[in-house]
C-alpha positions in Angstrom: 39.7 29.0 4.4 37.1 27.4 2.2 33.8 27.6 3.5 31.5 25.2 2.1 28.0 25.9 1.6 25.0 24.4 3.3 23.0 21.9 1.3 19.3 22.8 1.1 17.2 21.4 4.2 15.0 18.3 2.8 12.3 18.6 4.1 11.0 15.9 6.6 7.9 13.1 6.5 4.6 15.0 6.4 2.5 14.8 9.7 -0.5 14.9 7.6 -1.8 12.5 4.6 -4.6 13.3 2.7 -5.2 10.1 1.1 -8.0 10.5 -1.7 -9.3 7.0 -2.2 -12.2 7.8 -4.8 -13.5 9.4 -7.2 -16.9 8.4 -6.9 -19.6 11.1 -5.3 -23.3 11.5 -4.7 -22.7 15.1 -5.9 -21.3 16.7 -8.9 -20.4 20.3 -8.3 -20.2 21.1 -11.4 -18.4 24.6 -10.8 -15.7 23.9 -8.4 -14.9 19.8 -7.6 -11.3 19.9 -7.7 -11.2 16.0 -8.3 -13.9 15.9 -10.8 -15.5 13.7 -9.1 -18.9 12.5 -9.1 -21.8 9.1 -9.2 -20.4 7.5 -12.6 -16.6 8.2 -11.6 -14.7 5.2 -10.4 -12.2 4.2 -7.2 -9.0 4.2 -9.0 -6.1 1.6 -9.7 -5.1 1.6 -6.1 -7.0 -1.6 -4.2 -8.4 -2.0 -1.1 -4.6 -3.8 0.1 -2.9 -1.3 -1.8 -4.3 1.3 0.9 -4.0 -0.6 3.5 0.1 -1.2 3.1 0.7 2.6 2.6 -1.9 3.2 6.1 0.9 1.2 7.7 4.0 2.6 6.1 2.5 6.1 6.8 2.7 5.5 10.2 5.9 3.4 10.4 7.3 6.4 8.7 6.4 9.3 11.0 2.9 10.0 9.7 0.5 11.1 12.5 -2.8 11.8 10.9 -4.9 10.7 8.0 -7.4 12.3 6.6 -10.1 10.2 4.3 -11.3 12.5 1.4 -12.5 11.6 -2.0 -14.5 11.8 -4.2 -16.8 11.2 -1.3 -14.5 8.5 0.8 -17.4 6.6 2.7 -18.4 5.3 -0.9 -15.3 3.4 -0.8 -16.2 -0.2 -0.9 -13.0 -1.0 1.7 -13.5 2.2 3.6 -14.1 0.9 7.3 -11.7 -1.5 6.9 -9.4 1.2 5.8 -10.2 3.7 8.7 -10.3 0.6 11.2 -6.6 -0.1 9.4 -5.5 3.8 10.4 -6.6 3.6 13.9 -5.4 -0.1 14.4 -1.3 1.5 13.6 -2.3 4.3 15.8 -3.2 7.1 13.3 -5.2 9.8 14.0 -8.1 10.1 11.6 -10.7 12.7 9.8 -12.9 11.6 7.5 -14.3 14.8 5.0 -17.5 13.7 3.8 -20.0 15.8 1.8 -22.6 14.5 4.8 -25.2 13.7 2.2 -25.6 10.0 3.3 -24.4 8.6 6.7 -25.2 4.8 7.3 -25.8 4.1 10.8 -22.7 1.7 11.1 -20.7 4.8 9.7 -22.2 7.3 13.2 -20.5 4.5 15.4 -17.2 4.5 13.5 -17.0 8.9 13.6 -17.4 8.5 17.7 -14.3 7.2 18.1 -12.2 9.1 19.6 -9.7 9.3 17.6 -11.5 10.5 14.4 -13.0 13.6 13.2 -15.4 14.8 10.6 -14.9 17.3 7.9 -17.6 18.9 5.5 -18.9 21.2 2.9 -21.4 23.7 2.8 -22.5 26.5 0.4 -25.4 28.9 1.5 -27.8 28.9 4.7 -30.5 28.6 1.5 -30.8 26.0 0.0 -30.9 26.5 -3.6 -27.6 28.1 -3.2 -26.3 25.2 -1.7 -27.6 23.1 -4.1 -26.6 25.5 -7.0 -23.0 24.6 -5.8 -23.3 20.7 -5.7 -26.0 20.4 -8.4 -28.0 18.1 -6.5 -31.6 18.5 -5.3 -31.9 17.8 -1.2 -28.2 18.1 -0.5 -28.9 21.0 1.5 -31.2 19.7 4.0 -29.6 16.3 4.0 -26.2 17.7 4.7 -27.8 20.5 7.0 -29.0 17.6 9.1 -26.1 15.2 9.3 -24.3 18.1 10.9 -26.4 18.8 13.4 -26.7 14.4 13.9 -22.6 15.0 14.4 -22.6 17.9 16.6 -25.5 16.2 19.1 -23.4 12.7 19.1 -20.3 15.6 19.9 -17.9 14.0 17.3 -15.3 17.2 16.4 -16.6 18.7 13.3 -14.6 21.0 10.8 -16.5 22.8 8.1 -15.4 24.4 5.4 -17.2 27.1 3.0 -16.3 27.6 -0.6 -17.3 31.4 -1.9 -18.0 30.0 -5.7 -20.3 32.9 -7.1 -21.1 36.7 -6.5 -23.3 37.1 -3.9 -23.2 34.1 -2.4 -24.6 33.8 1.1 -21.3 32.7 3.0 -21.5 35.4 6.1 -24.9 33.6 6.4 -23.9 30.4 6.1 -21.2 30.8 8.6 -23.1 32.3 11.1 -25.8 29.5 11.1 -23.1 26.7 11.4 -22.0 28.7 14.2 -25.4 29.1 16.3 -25.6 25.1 14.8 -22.3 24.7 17.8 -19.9 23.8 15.0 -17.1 25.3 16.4 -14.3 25.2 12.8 -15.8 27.1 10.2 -13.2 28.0 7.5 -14.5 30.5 4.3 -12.2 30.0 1.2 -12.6 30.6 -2.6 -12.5 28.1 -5.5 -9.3 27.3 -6.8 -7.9 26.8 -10.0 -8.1 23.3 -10.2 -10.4 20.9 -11.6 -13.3 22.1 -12.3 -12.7 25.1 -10.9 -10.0 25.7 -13.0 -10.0 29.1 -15.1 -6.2 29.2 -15.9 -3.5 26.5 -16.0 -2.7 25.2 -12.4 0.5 27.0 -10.7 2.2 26.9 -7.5 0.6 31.0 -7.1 -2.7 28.9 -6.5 -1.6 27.3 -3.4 -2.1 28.5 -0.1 1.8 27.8 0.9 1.6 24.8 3.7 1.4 22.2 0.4 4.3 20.1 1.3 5.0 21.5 4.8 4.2 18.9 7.2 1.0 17.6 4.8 0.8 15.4 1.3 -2.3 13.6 -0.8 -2.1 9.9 -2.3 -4.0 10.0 -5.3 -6.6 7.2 -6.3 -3.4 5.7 -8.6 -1.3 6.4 -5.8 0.6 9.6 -7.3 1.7 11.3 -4.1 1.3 15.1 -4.5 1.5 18.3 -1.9 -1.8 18.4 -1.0 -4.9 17.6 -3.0 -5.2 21.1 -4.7 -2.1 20.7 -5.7 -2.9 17.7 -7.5 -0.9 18.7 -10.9 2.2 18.6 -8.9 3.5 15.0 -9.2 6.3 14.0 -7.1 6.1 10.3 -7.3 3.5 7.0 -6.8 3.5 5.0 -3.7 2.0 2.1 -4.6 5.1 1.5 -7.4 8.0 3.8 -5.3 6.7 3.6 -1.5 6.0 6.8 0.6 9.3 6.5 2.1 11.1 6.4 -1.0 9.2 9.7 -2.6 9.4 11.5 0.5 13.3 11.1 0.8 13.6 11.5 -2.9 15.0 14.6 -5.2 11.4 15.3 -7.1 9.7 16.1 -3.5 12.2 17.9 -2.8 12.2 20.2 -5.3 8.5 20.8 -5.6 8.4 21.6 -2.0 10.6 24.2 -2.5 8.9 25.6 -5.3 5.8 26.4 -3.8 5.9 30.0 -2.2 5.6 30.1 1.5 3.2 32.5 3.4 4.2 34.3 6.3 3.4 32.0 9.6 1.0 34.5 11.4 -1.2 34.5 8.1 -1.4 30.8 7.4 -4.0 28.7 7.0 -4.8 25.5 4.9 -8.5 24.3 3.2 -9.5 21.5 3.4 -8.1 22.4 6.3 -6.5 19.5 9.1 -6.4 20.5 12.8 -3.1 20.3 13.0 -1.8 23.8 12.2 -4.6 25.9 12.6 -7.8 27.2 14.1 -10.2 27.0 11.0 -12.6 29.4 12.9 -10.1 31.9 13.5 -7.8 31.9 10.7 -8.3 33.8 7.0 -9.0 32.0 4.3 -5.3 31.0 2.4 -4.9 33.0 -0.6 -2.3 32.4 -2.7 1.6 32.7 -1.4 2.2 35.3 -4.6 
């Protein structure tokens, strides 16, 4: 009897879409922005329509859950209509925002009940802080909008990046906690951007890249997350999602990427989907 063998699961239509629809930022970072993004950058080849078309094939396709991230997404000049496009096709949404400016308008649109915030911070001091995003007042600004979010209870994920020796992350986590943000998440810079110290490989990754989660980048390219940005599986704007995620290249990249065992993983920037940020380790790499 011939027994013939099993072809390799594909894997399905992520949950979770990171679409990255800037690269323009108020901050620079200049040790660890992954995007390399900052105030001259610009928005990328993909239009205002051109997101708004892959918001709704997202979710005709089986996509749950976007989450806005840039750059810093808000400076989007379509980025209302674009989170008032996700929620109109019945996606859930999370907007990470580096909190350093929030326009009124922006307060009523994170109430929803459907969206979320995600942020960034550095050091309970402030020159740490600002050492990390290279911007003078970041600290304080930031500081504040998340206590604005936690008082107007909109669900708050926040996520610290250990970028130098000696940082004060124990200190900053604990003060977000007494703050009442209930996510905190400590991680490590990556190898990517400019964070990068060695070429970019799949060892970087924290091993949920590409299970259940993917990133559109500003020219479309869809990738397995957005730290693993150098991992090009198609474009959406040229191919569609549904074409790249039923198609050989995403296949093969996802199973590339080495897989963590499942009591041990954990994703930054890190969706609510999988995980408790506040009780989960920071995702080294799946070596």
């Amino acid at each position: 009897m011939t027994i013939i063998p099993e072809s390799p699961t594909r894997p399905a239509v992520p949950g979770f879409l990171e679409l990255e629809i800037t690269g323009r930022c108020q901050l620079t970072c200049p040790s660890l922005c992954y995007a390399n993004a900052g105030p001259a950058e610009g928005h990328g080849s993909m239009t205002t329509d051109d997101w708004k078309l892959l918001i709704s094939e997202a979710a005709s396709i089986g996509v749950e859950k976007v989450q806005f991230i840039g750059g810093e997404p808000t400076m989007h000049p379509g980025f209302e209509s674009l989170v008032h496009r996700a929620l109109a096709v019945g996606l859930d949404v999370q907007v990470y925002s580096n909190l350093y400016r929030v326009k009124l308008e922006h307060w009523a649109l994170f109430a929803h009940p459907k969206v979320s915030l995600a942020t960034s911070y550095y050091s309970d001091l402030a020159e740490e802080h600002e050492k990390v995003t290279g911007r003078k007042g970041s600290h304080a600004a930031t500081r504040a909008n998340i206590v604005q979010a936690i008082q107007r209870h909109i669900p708050l994920q926040v996520g610290i990046v250990e970028v130098f020796d000696g940082q004060r992350t124990a200190q900053a986590r604990q003060e977000l906690l007494a703050l009442g943000v209930r996510s905190v998440n400590v991680d490590r810079v990556r190898s990517v951007g400019r964070g990068e110290v060695h070429v970019p490989s799949t060892a970087d990754l924290c091993g949920q890249c590409a299970k259940g989660r993917a990133a559109v980048m500003p020219d479309g390219t869809v990738t397995p997350c957005v730290l693993g940005r150098f991992l090009r599986t198609g474009n959406a704007k040229t191919d569609g999602l549904a074409n790249v995620f039923h198609g050989q290249p995403w296949a093969d990249t996802a199973a590339r990427i080495p897989r963590r065992p499942v009591p041990t993983a954990g994703c930054t920037p890190a969706d609510s989907n999988d995980c408790d940020p506040a009780n989960t380790p920071a995702c080294d790499p799946a070596y």
